[in-house]
Structure formats: structure tokens, C-alpha cells
C-alpha positions in Angstrom: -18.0 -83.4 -19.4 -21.0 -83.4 -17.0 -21.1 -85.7 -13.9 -24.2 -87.2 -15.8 -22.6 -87.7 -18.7 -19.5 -89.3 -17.0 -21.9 -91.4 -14.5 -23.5 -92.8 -17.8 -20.2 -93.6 -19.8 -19.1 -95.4 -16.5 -22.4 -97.2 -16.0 -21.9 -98.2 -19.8 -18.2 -99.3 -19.2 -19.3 -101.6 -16.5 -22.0 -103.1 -18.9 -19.9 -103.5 -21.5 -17.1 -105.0 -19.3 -19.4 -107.7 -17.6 -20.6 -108.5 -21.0 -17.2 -109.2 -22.7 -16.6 -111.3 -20.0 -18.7 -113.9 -21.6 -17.2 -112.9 -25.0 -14.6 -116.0 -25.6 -11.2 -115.7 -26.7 -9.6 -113.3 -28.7 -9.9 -115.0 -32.4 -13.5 -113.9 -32.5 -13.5 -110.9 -30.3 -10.7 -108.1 -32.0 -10.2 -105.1 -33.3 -11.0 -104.4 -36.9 -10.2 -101.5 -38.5 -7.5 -100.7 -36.1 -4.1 -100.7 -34.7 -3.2 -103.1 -31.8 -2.9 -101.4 -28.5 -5.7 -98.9 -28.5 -9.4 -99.0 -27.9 -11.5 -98.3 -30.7 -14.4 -95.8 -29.7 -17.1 -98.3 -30.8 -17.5 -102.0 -30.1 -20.0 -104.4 -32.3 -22.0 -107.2 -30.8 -22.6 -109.0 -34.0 -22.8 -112.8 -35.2 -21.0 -113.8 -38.1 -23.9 -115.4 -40.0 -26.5 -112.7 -39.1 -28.3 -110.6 -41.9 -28.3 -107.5 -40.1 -24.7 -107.8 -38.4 -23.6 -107.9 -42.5 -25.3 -104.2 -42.8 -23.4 -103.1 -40.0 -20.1 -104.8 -40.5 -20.5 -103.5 -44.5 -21.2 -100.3 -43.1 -17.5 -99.8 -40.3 -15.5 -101.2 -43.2 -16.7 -98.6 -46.1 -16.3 -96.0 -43.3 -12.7 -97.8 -42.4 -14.3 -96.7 -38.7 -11.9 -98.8 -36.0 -14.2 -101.0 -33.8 -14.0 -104.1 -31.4 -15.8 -106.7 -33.1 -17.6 -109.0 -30.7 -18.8 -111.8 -33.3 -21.2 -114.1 -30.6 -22.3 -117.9 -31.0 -25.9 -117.2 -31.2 -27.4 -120.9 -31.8 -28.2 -123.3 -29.1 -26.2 -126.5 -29.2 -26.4 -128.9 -26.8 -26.0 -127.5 -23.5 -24.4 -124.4 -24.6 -26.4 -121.0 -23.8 -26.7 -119.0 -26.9 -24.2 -115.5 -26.3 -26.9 -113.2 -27.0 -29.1 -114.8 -24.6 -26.8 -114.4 -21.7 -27.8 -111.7 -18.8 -25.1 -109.4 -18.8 -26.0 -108.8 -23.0 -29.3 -108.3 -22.3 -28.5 -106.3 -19.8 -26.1 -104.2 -21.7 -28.9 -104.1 -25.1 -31.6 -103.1 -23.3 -29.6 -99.5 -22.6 -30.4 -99.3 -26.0 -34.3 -99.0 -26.3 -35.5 -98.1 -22.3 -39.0 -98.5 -22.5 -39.4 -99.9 -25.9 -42.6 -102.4 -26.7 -40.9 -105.8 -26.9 -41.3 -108.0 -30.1 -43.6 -110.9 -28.6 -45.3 -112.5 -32.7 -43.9 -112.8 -35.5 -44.1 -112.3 -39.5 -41.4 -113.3 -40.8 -39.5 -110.1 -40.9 -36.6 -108.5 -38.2 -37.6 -104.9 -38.8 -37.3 -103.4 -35.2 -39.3 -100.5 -36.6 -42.5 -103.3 -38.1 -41.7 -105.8 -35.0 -40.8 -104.2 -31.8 -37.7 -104.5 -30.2 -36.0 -108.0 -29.3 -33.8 -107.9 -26.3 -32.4 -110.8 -27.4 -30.7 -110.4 -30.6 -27.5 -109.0 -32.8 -26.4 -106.5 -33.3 -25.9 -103.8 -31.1 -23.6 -100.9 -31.4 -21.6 -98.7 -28.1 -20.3 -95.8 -28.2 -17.8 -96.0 -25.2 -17.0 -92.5 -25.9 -20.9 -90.9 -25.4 -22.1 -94.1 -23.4 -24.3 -94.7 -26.0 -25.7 -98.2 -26.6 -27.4 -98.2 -30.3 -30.2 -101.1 -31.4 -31.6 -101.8 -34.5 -29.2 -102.6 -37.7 -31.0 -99.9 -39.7 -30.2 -97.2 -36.5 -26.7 -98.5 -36.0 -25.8 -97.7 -39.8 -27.2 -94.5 -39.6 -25.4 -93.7 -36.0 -22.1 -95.0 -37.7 -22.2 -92.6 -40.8 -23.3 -90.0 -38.8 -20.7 -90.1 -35.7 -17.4 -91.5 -37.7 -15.1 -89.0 -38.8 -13.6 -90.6 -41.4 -14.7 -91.8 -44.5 -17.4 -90.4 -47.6 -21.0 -90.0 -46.0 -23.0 -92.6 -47.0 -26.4 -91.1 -46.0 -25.8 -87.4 -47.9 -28.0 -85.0 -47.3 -29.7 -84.3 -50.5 -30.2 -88.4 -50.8 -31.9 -88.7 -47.5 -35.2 -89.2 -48.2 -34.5 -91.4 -51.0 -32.1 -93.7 -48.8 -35.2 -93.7 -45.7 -37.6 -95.3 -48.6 -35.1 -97.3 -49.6 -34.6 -98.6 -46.2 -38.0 -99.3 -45.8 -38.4 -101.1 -48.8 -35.1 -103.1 -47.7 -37.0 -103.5 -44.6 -40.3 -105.2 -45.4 -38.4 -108.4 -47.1 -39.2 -111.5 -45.0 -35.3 -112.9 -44.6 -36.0 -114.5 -41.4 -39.0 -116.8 -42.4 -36.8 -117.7 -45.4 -34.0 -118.6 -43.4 -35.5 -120.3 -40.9 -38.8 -122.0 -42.8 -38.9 -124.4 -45.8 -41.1 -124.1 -48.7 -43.5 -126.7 -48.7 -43.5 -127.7 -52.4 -40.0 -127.5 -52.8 -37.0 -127.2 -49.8 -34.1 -125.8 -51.8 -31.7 -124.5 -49.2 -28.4 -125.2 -48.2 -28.4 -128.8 -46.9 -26.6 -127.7 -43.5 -28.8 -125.3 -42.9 -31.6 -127.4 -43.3 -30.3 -130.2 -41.1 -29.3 -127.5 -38.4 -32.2 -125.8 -38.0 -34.6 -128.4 -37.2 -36.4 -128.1 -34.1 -34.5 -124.5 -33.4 -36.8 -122.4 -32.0 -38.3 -125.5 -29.5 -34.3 -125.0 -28.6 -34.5 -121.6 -28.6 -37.6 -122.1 -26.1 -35.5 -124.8 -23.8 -33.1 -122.1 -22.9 -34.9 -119.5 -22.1 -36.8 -121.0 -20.0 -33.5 -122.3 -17.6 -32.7 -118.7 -18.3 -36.1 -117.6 -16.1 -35.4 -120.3 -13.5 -31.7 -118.6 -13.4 -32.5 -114.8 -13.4 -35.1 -115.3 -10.6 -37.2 -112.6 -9.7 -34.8 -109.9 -11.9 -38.2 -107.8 -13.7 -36.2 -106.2 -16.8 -34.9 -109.9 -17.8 -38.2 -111.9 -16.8 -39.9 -109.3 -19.2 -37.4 -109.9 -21.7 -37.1 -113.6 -21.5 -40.8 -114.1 -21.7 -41.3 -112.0 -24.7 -39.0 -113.9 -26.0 -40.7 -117.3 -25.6 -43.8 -115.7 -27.4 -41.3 -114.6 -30.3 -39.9 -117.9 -31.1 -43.4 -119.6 -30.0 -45.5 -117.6 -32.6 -42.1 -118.5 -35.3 -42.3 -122.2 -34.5 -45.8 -121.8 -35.8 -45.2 -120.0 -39.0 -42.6 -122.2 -39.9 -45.1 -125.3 -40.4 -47.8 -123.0 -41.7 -47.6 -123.9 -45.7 -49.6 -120.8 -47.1 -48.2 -118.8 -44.5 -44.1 -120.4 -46.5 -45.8 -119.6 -50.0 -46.0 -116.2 -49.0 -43.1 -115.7 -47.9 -41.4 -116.4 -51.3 -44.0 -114.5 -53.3 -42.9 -111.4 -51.3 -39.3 -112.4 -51.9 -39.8 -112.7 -55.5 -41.3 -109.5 -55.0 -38.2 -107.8 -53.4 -36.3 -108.5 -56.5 -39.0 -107.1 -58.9 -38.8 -104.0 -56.1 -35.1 -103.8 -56.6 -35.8 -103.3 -60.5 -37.9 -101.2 -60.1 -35.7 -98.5 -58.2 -32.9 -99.2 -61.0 -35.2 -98.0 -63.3 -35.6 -94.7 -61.8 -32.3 -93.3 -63.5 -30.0 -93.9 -65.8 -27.1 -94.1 -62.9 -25.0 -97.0 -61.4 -26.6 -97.1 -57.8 -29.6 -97.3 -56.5 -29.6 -94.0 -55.8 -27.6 -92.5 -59.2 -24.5 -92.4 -59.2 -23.2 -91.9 -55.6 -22.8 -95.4 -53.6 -25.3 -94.5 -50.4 -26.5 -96.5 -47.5 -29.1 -98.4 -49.7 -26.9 -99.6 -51.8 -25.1 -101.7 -48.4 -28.7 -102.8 -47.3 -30.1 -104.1 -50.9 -26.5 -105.9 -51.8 -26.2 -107.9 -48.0 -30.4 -108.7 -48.9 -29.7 -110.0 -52.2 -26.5 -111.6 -51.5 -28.4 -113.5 -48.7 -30.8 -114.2 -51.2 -28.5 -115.6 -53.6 -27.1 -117.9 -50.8 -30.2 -119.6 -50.1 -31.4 -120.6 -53.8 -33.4 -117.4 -54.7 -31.0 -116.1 -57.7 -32.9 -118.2 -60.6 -35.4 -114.7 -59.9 -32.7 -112.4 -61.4 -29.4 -115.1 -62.6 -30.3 -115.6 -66.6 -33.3 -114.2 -66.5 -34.5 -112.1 -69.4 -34.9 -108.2 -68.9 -32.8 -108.7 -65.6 -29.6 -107.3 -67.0 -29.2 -104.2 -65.3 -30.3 -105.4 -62.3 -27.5 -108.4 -62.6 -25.1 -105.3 -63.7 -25.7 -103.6 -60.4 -25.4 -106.7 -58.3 -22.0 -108.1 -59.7 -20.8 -104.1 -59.2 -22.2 -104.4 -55.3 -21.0 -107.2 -54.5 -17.1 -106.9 -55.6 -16.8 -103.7 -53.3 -14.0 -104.7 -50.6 -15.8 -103.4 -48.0 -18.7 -105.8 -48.7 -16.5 -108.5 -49.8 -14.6 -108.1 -46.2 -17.8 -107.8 -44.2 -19.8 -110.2 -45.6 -18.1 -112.8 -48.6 -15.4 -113.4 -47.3 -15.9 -112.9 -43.0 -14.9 -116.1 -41.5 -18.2 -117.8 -40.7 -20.9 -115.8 -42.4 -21.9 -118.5 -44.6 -21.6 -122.3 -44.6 -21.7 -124.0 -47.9 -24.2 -123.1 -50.4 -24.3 -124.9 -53.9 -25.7 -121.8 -54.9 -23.1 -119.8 -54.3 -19.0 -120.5 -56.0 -17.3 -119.2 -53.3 -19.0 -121.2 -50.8 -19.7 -124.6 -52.6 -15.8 -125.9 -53.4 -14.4 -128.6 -51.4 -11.7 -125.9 -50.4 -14.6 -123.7 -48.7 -16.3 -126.5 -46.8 -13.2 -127.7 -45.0 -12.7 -124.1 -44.3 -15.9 -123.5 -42.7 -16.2 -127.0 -40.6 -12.4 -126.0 -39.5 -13.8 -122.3 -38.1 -16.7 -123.8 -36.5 -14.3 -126.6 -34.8 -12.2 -123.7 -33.6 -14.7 -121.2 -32.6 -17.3 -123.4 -30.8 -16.9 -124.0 -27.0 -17.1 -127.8 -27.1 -17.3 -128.3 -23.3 -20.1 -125.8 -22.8 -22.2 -128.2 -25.9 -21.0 -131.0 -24.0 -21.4 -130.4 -20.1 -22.7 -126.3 -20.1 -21.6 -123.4 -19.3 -19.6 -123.4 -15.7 -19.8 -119.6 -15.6 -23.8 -119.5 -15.9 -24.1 -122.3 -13.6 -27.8 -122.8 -14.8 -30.4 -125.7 -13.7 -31.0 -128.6 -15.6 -32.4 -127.3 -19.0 -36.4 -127.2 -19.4 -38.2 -130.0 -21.0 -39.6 -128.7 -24.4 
């Protein structure tokens, strides 16, 4: 090893470490994959509910690749300062993408790649081993299949080209605006959801702001903070925009007819034949998120649709996807469009993980390790 190469891995070590200081305690920050006592090779700085932490948890568990999972708080609540918000993260992502054009509008989607980069967000991949720091889900996937030594190759070589379109294609959905935004003729998401995402992203805004008055004159996080503010600015506006909500559910019902369309291509039980690739992880966590927030009537009982249903029912009983994603503590509240997250059973079991998991005296008082000011008026 070079003396660059180990002055990196150490400057990456001391990142990492000032960021897990932050972290919590240890029922949301463990090792998966792994055997207590020694230090995976990779650690993931995901949320539990994020779209794109499910494409990367999906991905470590079909590889069986050992990592420290890091699984932030990444709302704002009360007083508390959203996990992925904090300096030392920011900090430690922005290894990740040196010089990259920050994401400062908004459409809807969380494509790095259609967006710009967002300093800001889940998830974000290190390699403690290269002192790498890896961004963007789609990257982070392909960094995992290609750097694991274990496991079948999800991204084969004669199926590339086919898996990049099919990660573009994955890509172009708008999951964010559907999340976050309500149709206007017709709200027909999860009732939490839509009682705990009013007013988010005027939230959102509140903190980062406090965060500016914090940081001081630091330029990487000013620039990172303010772009920021534009980001959640520009989604605050989409959100109340009615043509702007129609849209985004005709190019969701669109996604679906997409999906169909690549079945079609072949007689075989994958997207890409008959080998399970990388697309098949990125179009199984976007339908199942789908399918959580009441788009399923497109494909559920629907004429013509029975392939498609075939493949979805085959995608979505794969362990690895059920462990990543169905059945990770916290990665969906109750949904009465979804069975295994609608019973009385799985409600108390979500309220009791968000009981134990949230740090009630930061909501209540802040956080005493931050020490920030007063928080901005919106």
C-alpha cells in the first residue's frame, strides 16, 4: 500500500468515525451479514423507509456481502436534527462525488444521474478497505456486485447493457413526488403517511437553515445546505401544483405498462430471461413501493396483467428481498394496501419500533451534541 492510499483510508476512517458518533445505539446500527466481533469491509448509511436504501439493502443480502448497517432517522420531528442532515455525514458523503453539480430543483424523481447530487441524503456506501466513499443507489449496487467476493454476479457481463437500460428505465419513475405529494382528485395513501408528511419540506427548510447559522462560514457545507433549501423549496411547490400531481401518476401508470413491456421481450422468468440480474432488485423494490402506496389496482386483477403479476409474486418472495425490504424493521408503516402491513399485529409492531428507535429527548428539547440555535422561523 501507498502512503496515498493509506493517507486516504485514514482520512476515510476518521470520517466515518466522527460520523458514527452521531449514529445512536446499537439496535439500529449492526452488523448484517456477519459474525460478531469483526468489522465488515463495508458500512451502509441507509434509512429504513428509503426507496433507494431497499436497492442497496436487496442488493448486500443476495450477495450475503457482511456490512455495518447504519439505518439513520432522516425526518425532522420536533426539535430533533434529521441524521442525514448532520455535519459530520455530510462531511463524510460528499468524499463521495468531489466536485459534483448539487441537486438545487426538483421533478419528482431521485435519480443522481437526471438530478445532480444531494449532499444530503441515503444512502451512501464505504469501502473501509480502499477508502472509498460510493453515492448514488444505482452506483452503490453496481460497486457492491462488482467488489464482493462472494455471491452469483448480478450484473453479468453478457447482460450489461440490458441491465444499464433497465436501470434507466427504473430510474425515470417519479417515486418521490408520489410519496411525498397527494393526487388532487383522489388522496389514496397510507393514512400515516399522509398525516406525517404535512408541512415536511417547510420542516425540512427550518433545519437547515439552524444548520447554516451552526456551520458558520464552513464553504463545502454552506454550499451544501443552501442547495439544499432550493431542493426542498422547488418540492414544496410541486407538491401543491395539481397538473404538475396528475402527471406524476400518469408516468407511474406508465412504469407499470414499461415493466410489461420488458416481460414481453422473452419468453423467460426475469426481466432479463432467465438469470435473476440487478434489474430484477431495482423493478421489484419500485413496484413493491408502488404497491404500498395504492398503485396495485394498475396491475392486481387486471386483465392481460398476468405475467406481469407472475413475475412480481416470484420477486417479491426472494429472501433477500423479503429481508431487505418486507420484512426490515421500519421500512413500512401500515398500508391497507398491503397484508403484511395492514393487521392489527403489524401496526403495534411498527408504533413499538418507532417508540424504541426515536430519540424522544432530542424531539422534545434537541440535540445536546449539536448544540444548535433556536430553530429558524419557516
Amino acid at each position: 500500500m501507498t502512503v496515498a492510499n493509506s493517507n486516504q483510508i485514514g482520512k476515510i476512517q476518521a470520517l466515518v468515525d466522527a460520523a458514527n458518533a452521531n449514529m445512536g445505539g446499537s439496535y439500529k446500527n449492526k452488523v448484517i451479514n456477519g459474525t460478531g466481533g469483526t468489522r465488515p469491509r463495508f458500512e451502509l448509511y441507509h434509512s429504513a423507509p428509503s426507496l433507494c436504501s431497499h436497492k442497496c439493502r436487496t442488493t448486500l443480502a443476495e450477495k450475503g456481502v457482511p456490512y455495518m448497517s447504519h439505518d439513520m432517522s432522516i425526518m425532522p420531528m420536533g426539535k430533533f436534527i434529521p441524521q442525514n442532515y448532520r455535519p459530520e455525514y455530510v462531511r463524510l458523503r460528499l468524499q463521495g462525488a468531489p466536485g459534483a453539480k448539487f441537486a438545487d430543483s426538483y421533478t419528482g424523481e431521485s435519480s443522481v444521474t437526471n438530478m445532480g447530487f444531494d449532499p444530503c441524503v441515503v444512502p451512501t456506501l464505504v469501502d473501509l478497505e480502499l477508502g472509498r466513499v460510493v453515492v448514488d443507489s444505482r452506483v452503490i449496487c453496481e460497486y457492491i456486485d462488482a467488489n464482493a467476493p462472494q455471491g452469483e454476479k448480478l450484473i453479468p457481463d453478457e447482460l450489461r447493457e440490458n441491465i444499464e437500460e433497465q436501470e434507466a428505465l427504473v430510474d425515470q419513475a417519479p417515486h418521490v413526488a408520489a410519496l411525498y405529494g397527494a393526487h388532487p382528485d383522489g388522496d389514496d395513501r397510507p393514512e400515516g403517511l399522509r398525516q406525517n408528511i404535512k408541512g415536511v419540506h417547510a420542516r425540512k427548510i427550518r433545519v437547515l437553515k439552524s444548520l447554516i447559522q451552526f456551520v458558520g462560514d464552513d464553504p463545502e457545507l454552506l454550499r451544501a445546505y443552501k442547495a439544499k433549501i432550493a431542493k426542498e423549496s422547488a418540492a414544496g411547490e410541486f407538491m401543491i401544483d395539481d397538473e404538475g400531481m396528475r402527471e406524476t401518476h400518469r408516468k407511474m401508470a406508465a412504469h407499470v405498462d414499461e415493466l410489461e413491456s420488458q416481460l414481453t421481450k422473452h419468453d423467460g422468468q426475469w426481466i432479463c430471461g432467465d438469470t435473476y440480474t440487478m434489474a430484477d432488485i431495482l423493478w421489484a423494490c419500485s413496484i413493491w413501493r408502488m404497491q404500498w402506496l395504492g398503485f396495485a389496482h394498475l396491475w392486481k386483477n387486471v386483465a392481460g396483467r398476468e405475467r406481469l403479476n407472475e413475475y412480481l409474486a416470484r420477486a417479491f418472495q426472494r429472501p433477500a428481498f423479503r429481508s431487505a425490504v418486507i420484512d426490515w424493521a421500519g421500512a413500512h408503516g401500515p398500508s391497507h394496501h398491503v397484508e403484511e402491513h395492514s393487521s392489527g399485529a403489524a401496526k403495534r409492531k411498527f408504533a413499538i419500533h418507532m417508540i424504541r428507535t426515536m430519540n424522544w429527548p432530542s424531539v422534545l428539547f434537541g440535540d445536546p451534541q449539536i448544540k444548535l440555535p433556536p430553530l429558524a422561523a419557516n
